[in-house]
C-alpha positions as CSV (number, residue, x, y, z in Angstrom):
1,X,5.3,-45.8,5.2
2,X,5.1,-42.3,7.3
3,X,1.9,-41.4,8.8
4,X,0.2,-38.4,7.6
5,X,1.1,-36.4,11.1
6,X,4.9,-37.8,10.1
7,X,5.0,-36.0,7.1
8,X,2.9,-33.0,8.2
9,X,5.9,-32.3,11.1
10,X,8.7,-32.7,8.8
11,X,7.1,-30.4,6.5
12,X,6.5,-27.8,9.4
13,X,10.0,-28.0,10.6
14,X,11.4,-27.8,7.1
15,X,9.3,-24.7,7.2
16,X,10.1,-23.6,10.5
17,X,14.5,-23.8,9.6
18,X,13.6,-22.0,6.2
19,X,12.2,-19.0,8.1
20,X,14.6,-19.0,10.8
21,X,17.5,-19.0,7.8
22,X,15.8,-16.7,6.4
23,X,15.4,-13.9,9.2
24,X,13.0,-15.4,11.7
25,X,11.3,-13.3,13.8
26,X,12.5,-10.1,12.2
27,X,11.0,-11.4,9.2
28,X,7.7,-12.8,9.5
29,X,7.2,-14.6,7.1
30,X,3.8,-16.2,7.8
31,X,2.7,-13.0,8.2
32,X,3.6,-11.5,4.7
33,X,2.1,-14.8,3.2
34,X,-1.2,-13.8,4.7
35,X,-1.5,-10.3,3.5
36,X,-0.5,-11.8,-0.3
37,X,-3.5,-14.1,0.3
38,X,-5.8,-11.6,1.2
39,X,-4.6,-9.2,-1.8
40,X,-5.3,-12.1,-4.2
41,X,-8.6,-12.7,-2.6
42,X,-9.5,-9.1,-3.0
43,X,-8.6,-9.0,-6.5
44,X,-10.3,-12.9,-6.9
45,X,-13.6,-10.9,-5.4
46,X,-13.1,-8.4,-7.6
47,X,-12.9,-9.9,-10.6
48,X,-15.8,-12.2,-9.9
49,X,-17.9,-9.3,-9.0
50,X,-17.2,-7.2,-12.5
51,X,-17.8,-11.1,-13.7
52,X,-21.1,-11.4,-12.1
53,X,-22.3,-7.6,-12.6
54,X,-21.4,-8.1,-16.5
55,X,-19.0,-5.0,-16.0
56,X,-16.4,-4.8,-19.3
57,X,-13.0,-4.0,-18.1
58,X,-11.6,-0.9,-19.7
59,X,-8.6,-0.4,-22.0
60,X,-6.7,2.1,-19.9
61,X,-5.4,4.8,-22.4
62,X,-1.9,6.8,-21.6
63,X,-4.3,9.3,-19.6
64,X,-5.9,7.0,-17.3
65,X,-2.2,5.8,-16.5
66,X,-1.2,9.0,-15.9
67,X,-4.5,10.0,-13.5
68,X,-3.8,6.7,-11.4
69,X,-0.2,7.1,-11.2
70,X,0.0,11.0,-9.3
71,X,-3.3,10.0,-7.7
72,X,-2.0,6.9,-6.5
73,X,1.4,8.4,-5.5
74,X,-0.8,11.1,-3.4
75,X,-2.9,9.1,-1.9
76,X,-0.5,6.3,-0.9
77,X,1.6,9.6,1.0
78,X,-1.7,10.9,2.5
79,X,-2.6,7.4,4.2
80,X,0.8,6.7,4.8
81,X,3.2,9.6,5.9
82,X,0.0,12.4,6.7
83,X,0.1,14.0,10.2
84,X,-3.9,14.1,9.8
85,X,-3.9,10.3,9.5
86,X,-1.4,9.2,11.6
87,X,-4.7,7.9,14.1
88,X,-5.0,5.0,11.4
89,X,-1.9,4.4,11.9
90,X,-1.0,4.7,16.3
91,X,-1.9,0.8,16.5
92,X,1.1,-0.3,14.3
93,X,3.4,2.5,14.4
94,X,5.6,4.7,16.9
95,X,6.1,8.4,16.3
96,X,9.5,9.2,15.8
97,X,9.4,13.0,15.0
98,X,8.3,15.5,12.3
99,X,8.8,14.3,8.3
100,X,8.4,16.4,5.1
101,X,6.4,19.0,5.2
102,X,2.8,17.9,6.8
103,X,4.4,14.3,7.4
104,X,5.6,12.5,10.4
105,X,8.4,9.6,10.8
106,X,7.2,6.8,12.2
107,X,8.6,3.4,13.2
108,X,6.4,0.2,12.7
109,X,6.1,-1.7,16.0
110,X,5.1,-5.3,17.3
111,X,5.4,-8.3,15.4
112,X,3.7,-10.4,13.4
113,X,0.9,-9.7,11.4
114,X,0.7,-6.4,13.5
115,X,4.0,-5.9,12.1
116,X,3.0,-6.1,8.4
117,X,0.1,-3.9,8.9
118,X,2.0,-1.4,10.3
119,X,4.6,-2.0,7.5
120,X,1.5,-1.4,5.0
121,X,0.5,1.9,6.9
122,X,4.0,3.5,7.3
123,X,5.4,2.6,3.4
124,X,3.7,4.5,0.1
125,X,5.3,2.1,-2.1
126,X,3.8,-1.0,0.0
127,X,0.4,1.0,0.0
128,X,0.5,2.2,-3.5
129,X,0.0,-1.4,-4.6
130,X,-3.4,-1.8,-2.7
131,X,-4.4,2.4,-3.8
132,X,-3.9,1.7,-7.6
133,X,-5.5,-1.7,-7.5
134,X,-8.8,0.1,-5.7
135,X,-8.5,2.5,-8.4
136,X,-8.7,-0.1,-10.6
137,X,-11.4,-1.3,-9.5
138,X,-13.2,2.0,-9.5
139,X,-12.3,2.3,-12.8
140,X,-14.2,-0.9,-13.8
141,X,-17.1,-0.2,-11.3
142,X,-17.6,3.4,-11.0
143,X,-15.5,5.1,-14.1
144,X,-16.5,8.7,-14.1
145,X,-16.3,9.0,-10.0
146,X,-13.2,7.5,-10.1
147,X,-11.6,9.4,-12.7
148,X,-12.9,12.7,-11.0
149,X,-11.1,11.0,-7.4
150,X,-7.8,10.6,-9.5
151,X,-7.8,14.1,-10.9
152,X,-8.1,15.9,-7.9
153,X,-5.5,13.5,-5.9
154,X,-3.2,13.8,-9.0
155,X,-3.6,18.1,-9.3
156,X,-2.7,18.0,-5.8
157,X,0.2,16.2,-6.1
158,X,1.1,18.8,-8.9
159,X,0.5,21.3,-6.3
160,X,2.6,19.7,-3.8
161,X,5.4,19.8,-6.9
162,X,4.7,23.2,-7.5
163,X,5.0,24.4,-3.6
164,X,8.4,22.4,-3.5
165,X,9.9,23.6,-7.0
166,X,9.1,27.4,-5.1
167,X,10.2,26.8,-2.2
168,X,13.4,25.8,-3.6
169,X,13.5,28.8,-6.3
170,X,13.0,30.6,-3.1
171,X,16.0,29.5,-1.2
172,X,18.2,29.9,-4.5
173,X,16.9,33.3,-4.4
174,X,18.2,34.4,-0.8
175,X,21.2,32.7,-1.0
């Protein structure tokens, strides 16, 4: 019968080829597993708080949806893509040059779980996960200060529609 330390380093090589066929270091793997574990923890926390604080968890209507979706896309571009933030972000990313309007490029760096933290920072759709699950959880916790949060992040981000849809009406214009 295998040892215990047999099976352990047959299971960590098995693990070790799977990562490597899958992209190795490019890819890391480990790395990715740990921020999923700390997500669920978060929400595990989170739910056993609202648990423990006898909180009801709200039926979201069509209008909260709506509130959490432009103020999640907003805020996921502010955090992620700002010029203004980009400090959060010099640890895990390299500038690469100017993006949209008030936004930079950047390029994640390192590797590792420096790599997906920087991968968090530099993508809205990977930080929009993490944005509407905070709203979420405002939303359960602190309602009203919440839903006055997402309805200033999401009439900015009709603002920011508004300034693009003249800008372009504006080039058709002087064409």
């Amino acid at each position: 019968m295998p040892s215990p330390e047999d099976a352990e380093n047959r299971l960590r090589r098995a693990a070790d080829e799977e990562r490597e066929a899958y992209g190795g270091e490019d890819h890391p793997v480990g790395a990715y597993a740990g921020a999923m574990g700390v997500y669920v923890a978060g929400i595990a926390a989170l739910a056993g708080a609202a648990r423990l604080a006898r909180r009801p968890v709200p039926e979201p209507g069509p209008w909260d949806v709506l509130l959490c979706a432009g103020a999640t896309h907003r805020l996921s571009r502010l955090l992620t893509k700002d010029s203004v933030t980009s400090p959060l972000r010099v640890p895990f990313a390299r500038f690469r040059g100017a993006g949209g309007p008030g936004e930079v490029q950047e390029e994640v760096r390192g590797g590792g779980a420096r790599k997906v933290v920087g991968e968090l920072l530099t993508c809205p759709f990977c930080t929009g996960m993490w944005v509407v699950t905070g709203l979420a959880a405002g939303l359960v916790f602190a309602p009203r200060p919440t839903r006055l949060a997402a309805a200033a992040l999401t009439a900015l981000t009709g603002a920011d529609l508004l300034q693009f849809l003249r800008v372009r009406m504006q080039q058709s214009v002087g064409e």
